[in-house]
C-alpha positions in Angstrom: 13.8 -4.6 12.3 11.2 -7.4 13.4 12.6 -10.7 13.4 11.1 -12.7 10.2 9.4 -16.0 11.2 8.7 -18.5 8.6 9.7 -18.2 4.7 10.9 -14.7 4.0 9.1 -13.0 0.8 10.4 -10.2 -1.0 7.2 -8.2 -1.2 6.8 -8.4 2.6 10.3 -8.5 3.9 13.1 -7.7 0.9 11.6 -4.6 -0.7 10.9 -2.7 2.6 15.1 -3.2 2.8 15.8 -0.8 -0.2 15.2 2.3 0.1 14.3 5.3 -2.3 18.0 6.2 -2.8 19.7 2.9 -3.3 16.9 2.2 -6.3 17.9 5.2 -7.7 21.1 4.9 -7.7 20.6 1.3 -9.3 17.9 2.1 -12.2 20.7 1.9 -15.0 21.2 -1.5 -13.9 17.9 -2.9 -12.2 15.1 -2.3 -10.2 15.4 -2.8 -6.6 12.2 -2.8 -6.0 11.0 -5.5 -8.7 10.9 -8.5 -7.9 12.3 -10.6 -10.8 15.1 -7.5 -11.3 16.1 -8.6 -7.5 15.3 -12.5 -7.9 17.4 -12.4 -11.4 20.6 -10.5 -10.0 19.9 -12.0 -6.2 23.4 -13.6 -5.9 25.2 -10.4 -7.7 23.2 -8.2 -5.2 23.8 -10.6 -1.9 27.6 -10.2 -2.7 27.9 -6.6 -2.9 26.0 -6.6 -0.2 28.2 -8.8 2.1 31.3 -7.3 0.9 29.7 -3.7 1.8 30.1 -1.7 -1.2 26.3 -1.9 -1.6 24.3 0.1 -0.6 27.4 2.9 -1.6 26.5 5.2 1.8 26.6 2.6 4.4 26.8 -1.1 5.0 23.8 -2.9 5.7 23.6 -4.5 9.2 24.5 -8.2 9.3 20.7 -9.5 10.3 19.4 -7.6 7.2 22.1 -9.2 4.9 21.5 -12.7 6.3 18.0 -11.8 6.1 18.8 -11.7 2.1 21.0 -14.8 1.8 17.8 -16.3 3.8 15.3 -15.3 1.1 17.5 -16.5 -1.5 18.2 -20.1 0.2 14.3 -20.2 0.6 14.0 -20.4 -2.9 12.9 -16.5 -3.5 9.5 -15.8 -2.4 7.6 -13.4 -4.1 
């Protein structure tokens, strides 16, 4: 993944992070790839995230999840 420089946005650097599969297997709860679905459930998302029981297959690398709690700090760019 290229490093981010400047304000992170979810259309340019979030969405790209979800994949087919893990929206999916969300769509009874949200969209992953909408952004006030992500921006409204940000925190839930960042913590199942962190604690690696999201996505269900495989933990996300630790740049990707601080690249997450990053955008959210940022004040959630669209």
């Amino acid at each position: 993944m290229a490093h981010v420089t400047g304000t992170p946005s979810f259309a340019q650097d979030i969405k790209p992070l979800f994949r087919e599969e893990d929206r999916n297997a969300m769509d009874y709860i949200f969209d992953l790839w909408d952004y006030n679905d992500v921006s409204t459930h940000a925190e839930n998302i960042f913590e199942r995230l962190d604690d690696g029981s999201m996505p269900c297959d495989e933990s996300w690398p630790a740049e990707q999840i601080q690249l997450f709690r990053s955008w959210i700090d940022a004040g959630k760019q669209a």
